[in-house]
C-alpha positions in Angstrom: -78.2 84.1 -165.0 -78.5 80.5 -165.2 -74.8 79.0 -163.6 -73.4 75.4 -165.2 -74.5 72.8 -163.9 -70.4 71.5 -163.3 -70.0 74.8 -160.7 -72.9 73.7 -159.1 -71.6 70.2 -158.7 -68.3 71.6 -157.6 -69.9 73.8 -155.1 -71.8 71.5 -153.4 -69.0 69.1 -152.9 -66.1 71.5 -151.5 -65.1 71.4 -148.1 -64.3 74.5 -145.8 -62.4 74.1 -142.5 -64.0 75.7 -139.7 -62.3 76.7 -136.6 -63.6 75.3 -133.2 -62.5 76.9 -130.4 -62.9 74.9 -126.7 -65.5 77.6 -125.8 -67.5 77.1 -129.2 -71.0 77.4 -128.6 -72.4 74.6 -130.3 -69.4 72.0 -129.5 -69.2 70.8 -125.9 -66.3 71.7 -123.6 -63.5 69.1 -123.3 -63.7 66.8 -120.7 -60.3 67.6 -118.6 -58.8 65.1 -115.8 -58.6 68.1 -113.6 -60.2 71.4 -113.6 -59.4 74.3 -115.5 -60.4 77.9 -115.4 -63.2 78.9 -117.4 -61.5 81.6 -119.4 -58.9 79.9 -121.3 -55.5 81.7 -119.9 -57.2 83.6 -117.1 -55.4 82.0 -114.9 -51.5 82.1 -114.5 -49.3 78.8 -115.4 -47.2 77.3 -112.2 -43.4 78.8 -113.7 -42.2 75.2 -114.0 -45.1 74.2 -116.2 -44.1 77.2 -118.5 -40.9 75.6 -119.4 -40.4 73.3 -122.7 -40.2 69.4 -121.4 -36.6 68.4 -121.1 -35.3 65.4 -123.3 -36.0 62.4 -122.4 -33.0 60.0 -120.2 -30.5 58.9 -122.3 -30.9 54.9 -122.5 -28.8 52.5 -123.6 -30.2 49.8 -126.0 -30.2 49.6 -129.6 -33.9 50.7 -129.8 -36.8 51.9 -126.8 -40.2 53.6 -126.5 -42.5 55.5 -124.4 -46.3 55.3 -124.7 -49.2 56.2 -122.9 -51.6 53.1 -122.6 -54.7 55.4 -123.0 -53.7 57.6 -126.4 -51.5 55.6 -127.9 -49.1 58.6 -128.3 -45.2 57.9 -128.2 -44.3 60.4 -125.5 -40.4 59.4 -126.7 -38.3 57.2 -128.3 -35.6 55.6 -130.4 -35.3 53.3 -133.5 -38.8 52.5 -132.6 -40.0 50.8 -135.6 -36.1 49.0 -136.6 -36.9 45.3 -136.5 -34.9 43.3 -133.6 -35.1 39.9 -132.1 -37.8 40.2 -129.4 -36.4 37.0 -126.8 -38.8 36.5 -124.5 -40.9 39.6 -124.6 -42.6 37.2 -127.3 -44.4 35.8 -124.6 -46.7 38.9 -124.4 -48.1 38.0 -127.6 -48.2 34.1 -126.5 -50.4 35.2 -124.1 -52.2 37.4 -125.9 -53.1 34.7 -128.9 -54.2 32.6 -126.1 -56.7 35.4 -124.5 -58.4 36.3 -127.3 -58.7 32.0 -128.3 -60.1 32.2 -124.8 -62.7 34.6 -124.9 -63.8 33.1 -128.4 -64.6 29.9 -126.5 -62.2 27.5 -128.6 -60.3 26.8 -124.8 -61.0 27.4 -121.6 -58.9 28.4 -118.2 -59.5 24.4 -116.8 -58.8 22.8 -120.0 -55.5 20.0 -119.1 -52.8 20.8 -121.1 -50.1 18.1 -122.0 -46.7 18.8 -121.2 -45.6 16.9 -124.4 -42.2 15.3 -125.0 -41.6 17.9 -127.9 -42.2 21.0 -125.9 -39.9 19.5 -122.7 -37.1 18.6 -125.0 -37.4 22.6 -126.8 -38.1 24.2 -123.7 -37.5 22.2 -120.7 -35.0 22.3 -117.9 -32.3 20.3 -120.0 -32.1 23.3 -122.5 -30.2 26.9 -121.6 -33.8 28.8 -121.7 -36.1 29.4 -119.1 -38.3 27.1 -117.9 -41.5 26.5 -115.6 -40.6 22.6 -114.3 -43.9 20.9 -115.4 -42.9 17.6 -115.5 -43.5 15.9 -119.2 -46.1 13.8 -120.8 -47.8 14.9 -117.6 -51.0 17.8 -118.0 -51.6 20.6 -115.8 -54.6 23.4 -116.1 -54.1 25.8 -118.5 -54.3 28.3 -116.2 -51.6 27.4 -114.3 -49.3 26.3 -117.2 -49.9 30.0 -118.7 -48.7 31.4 -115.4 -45.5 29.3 -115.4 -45.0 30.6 -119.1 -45.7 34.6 -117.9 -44.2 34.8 -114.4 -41.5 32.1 -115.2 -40.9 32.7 -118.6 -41.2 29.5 -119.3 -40.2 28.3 -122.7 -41.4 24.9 -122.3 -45.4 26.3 -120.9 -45.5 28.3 -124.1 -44.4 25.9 -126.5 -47.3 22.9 -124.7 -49.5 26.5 -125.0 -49.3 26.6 -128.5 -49.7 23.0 -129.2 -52.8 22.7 -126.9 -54.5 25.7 -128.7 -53.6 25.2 -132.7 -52.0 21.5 -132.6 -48.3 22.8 -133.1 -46.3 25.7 -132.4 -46.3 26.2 -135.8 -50.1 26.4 -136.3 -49.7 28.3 -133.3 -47.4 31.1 -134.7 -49.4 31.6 -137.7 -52.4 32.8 -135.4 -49.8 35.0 -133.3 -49.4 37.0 -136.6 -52.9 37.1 -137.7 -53.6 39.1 -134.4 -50.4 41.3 -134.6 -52.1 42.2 -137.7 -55.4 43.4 -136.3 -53.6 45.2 -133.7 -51.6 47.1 -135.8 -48.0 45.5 -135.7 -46.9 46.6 -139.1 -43.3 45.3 -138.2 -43.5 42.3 -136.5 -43.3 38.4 -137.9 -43.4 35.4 -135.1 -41.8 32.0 -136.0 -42.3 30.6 -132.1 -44.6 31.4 -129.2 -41.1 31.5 -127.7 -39.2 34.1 -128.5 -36.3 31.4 -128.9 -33.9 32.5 -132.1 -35.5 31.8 -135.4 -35.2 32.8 -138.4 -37.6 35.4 -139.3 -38.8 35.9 -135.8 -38.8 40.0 -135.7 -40.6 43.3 -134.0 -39.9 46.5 -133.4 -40.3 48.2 -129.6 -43.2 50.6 -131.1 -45.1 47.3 -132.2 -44.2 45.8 -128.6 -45.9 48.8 -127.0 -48.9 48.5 -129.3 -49.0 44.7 -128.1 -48.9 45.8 -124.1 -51.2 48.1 -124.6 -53.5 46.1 -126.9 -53.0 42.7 -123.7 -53.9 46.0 -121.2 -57.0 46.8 -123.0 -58.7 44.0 -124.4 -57.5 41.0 -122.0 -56.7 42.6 -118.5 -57.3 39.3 -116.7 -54.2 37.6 -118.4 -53.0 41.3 -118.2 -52.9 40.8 -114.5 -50.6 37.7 -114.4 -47.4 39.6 -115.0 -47.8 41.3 -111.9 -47.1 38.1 -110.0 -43.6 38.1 -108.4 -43.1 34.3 -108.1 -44.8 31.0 -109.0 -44.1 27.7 -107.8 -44.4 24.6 -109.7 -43.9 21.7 -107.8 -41.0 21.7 -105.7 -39.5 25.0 -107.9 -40.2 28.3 -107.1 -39.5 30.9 -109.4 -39.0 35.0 -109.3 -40.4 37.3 -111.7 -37.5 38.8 -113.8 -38.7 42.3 -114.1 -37.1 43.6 -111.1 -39.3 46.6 -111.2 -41.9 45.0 -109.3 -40.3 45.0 -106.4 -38.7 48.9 -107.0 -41.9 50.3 -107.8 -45.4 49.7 -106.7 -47.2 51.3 -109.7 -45.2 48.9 -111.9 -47.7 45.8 -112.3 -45.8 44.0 -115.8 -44.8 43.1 -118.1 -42.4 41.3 -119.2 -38.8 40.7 -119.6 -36.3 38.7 -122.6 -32.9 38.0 -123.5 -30.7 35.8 -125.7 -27.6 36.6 -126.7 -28.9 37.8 -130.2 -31.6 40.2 -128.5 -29.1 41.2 -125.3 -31.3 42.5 -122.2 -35.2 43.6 -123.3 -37.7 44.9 -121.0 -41.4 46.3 -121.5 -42.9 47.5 -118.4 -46.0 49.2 -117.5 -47.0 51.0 -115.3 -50.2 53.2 -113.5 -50.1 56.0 -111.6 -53.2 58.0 -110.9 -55.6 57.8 -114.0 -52.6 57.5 -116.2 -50.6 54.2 -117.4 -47.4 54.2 -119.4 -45.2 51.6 -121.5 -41.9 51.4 -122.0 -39.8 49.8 -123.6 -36.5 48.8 -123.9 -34.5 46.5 -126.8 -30.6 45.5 -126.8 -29.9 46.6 -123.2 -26.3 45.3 -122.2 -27.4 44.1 -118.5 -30.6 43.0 -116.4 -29.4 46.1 -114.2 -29.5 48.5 -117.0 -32.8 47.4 -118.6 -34.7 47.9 -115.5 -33.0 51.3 -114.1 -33.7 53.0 -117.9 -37.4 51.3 -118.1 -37.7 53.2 -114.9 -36.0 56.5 -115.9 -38.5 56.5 -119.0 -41.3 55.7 -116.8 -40.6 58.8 -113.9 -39.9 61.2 -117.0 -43.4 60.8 -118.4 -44.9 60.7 -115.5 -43.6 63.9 -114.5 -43.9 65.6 -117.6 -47.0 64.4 -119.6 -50.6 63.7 -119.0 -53.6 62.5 -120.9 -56.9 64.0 -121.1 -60.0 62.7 -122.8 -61.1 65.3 -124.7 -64.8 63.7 -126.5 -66.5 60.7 -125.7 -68.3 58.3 -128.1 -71.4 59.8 -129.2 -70.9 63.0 -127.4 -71.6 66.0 -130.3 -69.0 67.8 -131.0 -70.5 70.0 -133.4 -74.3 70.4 -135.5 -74.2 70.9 -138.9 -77.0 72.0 -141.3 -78.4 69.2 -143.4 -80.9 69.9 -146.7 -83.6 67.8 -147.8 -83.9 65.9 -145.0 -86.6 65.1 -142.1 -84.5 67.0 -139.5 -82.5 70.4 -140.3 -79.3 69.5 -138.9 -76.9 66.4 -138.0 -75.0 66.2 -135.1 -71.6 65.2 -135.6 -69.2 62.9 -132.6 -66.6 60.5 -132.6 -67.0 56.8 -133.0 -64.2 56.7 -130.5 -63.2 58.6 -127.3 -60.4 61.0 -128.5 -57.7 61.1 -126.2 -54.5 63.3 -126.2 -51.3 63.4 -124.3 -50.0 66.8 -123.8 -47.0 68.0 -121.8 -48.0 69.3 -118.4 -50.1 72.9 -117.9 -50.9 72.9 -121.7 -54.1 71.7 -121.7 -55.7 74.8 -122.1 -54.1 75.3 -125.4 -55.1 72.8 -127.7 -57.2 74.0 -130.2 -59.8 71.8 -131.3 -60.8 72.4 -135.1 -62.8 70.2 -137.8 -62.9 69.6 -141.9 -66.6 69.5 -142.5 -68.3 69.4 -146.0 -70.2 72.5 -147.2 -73.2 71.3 -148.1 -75.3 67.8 -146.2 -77.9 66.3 -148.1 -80.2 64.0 -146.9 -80.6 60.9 -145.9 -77.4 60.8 -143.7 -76.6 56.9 -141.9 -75.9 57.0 -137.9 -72.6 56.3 -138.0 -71.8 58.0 -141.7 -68.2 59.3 -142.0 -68.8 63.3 -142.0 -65.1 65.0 -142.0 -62.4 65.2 -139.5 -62.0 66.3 -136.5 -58.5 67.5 -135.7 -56.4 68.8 -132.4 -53.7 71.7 -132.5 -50.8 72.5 -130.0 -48.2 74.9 -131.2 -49.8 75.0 -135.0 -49.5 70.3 -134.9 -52.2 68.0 -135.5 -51.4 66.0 -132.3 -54.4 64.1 -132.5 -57.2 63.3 -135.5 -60.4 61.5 -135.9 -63.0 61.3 -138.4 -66.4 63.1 -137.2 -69.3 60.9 -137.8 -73.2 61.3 -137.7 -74.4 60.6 -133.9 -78.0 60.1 -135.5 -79.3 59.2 -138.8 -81.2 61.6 -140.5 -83.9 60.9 -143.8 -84.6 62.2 -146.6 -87.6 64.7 -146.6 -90.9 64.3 -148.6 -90.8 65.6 -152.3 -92.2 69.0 -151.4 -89.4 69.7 -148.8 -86.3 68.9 -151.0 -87.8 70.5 -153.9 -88.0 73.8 -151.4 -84.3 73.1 -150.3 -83.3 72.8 -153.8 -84.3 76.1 -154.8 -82.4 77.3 -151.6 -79.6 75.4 -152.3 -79.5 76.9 -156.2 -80.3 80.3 -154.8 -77.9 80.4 -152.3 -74.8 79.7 -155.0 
């Protein structure tokens, strides 16, 4: 019986979701942070890991977040993605702007930045802001005026900042939202490298997070700065506002803002073990408040959550068959390592599974977008990626796909 050609099309083109189990033979184990028995659930759960997480502390502010630094996963929060005046957690992407300007070669650490008349009158010591005490129309390294901007706050470093990297703060700003762009901010618009009221000048605490983590990741020299606890500049000396620096030695940032518009802001970070949160925490109503609920949020997912990487980058997670090609089978990965943040004692139950096509032909590209892989708790995709081709694979000679194509055609 000869079958349409249209049904053969359609067949060859439909996709069947395969279960993948963590003890699947042709998929590698996940890679747990601690060991696990062999036998998924041979082994019997401590009774307080068996109980459903408890909510997380009750925080006052008009919006806050929790996320591990590693997955990216919000662990908890509220109003995450309302817009709100940021203050002075602005600075974060200040500094961030003038990391990634950095490592692009356009300035350097020693370059001498001008405390110009323009960013003293905005910023300096004669305004109600913060400020670092560099005196005007006088330069200083960059390296040192970025430190007076990130453990100061000051608003007059950032503003000089801005002008020595893209002429004026203006130029300056315009670059601070091209890079909240490429790191995902989706509600986020910068005015001033500030975080001084402007019109305009909006982000949400989930894009905050996404910029803490992003400084953590890509930049973690300038990271490093907002761990500093004071920073003199001439005959001033300075504290860090985050007052969890000195409450909590796994806190090392990040940064702190308020204005009367924003009330009391706080992101923090912090590491403990293998596994680094951020919080944080818009429209508090005291310094006091901002820091004991950033550190609530921070002992709550510590105690409750933890992040395992399940598959690294080009590690197979499954082979699948490929016709008319030079090689029988492609071995699918991850172009990134995927990461999930689980409560506590349930690592053991995720349930790895993947959308595959039905039918590979040849030739395949290394890298070549071949499904999805997807991770279950509780019947919920807490975690997807999309599987790609570890290796190339070419097309066979004429004799060899004219063999497969009878296979194929036989096997519908």
């Amino acid at each position: 019986m000869k079958i349409p050609a249209v049904a053969k099309a359609t067949a060859l083109t439909a996709l069947t979701t395969v279960a993948i189990s963590l003890a699947f033979a042709q998929s590698p184990q996940p890679q747990p942070a601690t060991p696990v028995p062999a036998t998924p659930g041979t082994a019997q759960a401590p009774a307080s890991d068996a109980l459903p997480v408890p909510p997380a502390p009750e925080v006052t502010g008009t919006a806050w977040v929790l996320m591990d630094a590693a997955s990216g996963n919000v662990l908890a929060g509220h109003n995450i993605d309302q817009q709100l005046e940021p203050a002075s957690i602005t600075k974060v992407m200040t500094s961030y702007v003038i990391a990634a300007e950095m490592a692009g070669g356009k300035v350097k650490a020693t370059d001498q930045v001008m405390m110009t008349e323009n960013a003293w009158r905005k910023g300096g010591a004669g305004t109600d802001g913060s400020y670092s005490g560099f005196e005007v129309n006088k330069t200083a390294p960059l390296l040192e005026m970025e430190k007076g901007m990130v453990v100061q706050s000051g608003n007059d470093a950032a503003i000089a900042l801005a002008e020595h990297v893209a002429g004026t703060e203006e130029a300056f700003a315009t670059l601070m939202n091209q890079y909240a762009q490429r790191i995902g901010m989706k509600n986020s618009h910068f005015a001033n490298a500030t975080g001084l009221p402007d019109e305009g000048h909006l982000t949400s605490a989930h894009d905050l997070a996404l910029l803490g983590r992003a400084l953590i990741n890509d930049f973690p020299t300038a990271y490093s700065y907002n761990s500093i606890k004071e920073f003199t500049v001439g005959p001033i000396t300075q504290p860090n506002r985050n007052l969890l620096l000195w409450r909590d030695n796994s806190v090392d940032g990040i940064k702190t803002g308020h204005t009367s518009a924003a009330g009391y802001c706080l992101m923090a970070s912090a590491k403990r073990g293998d596994q680094r949160l951020i919080s944080v925490v818009m429209g508090s109503t005291s310094e006091a408040k901002r820091a004991s609920d950033s550190q609530a949020l921070l002992n709550w997912g510590f105690r409750f959550y933890e992040t395992h990487k399940l598959y690294d980058t080009a590690q197979a997670v499954a082979s699948q068959k490929v016709w008319k090609g030079q090689a029988e089978e492609v071995k699918l990965g991850v172009a990134e390592p995927l990461l999930v943040t689980v409560p506590r004692g349930r690592y053991e139950q995720l349930k790895p599974m993947m959308d595959v096509p039905r039918t590979l032909v040849a030739p395949i590209a290394k890298g070549q977008a071949i499904g999805t892989v997807k991770v279950m708790l509780d019947d919920k995709v807490i975690a997807q990626r999309p599987l790609v081709a570890i290796e190339g694979v070419e097309q066979a000679g004429f004799f060899k796909r004219l063999w497969d194509e009878f296979w194929m055609w036989w096997g519908e």
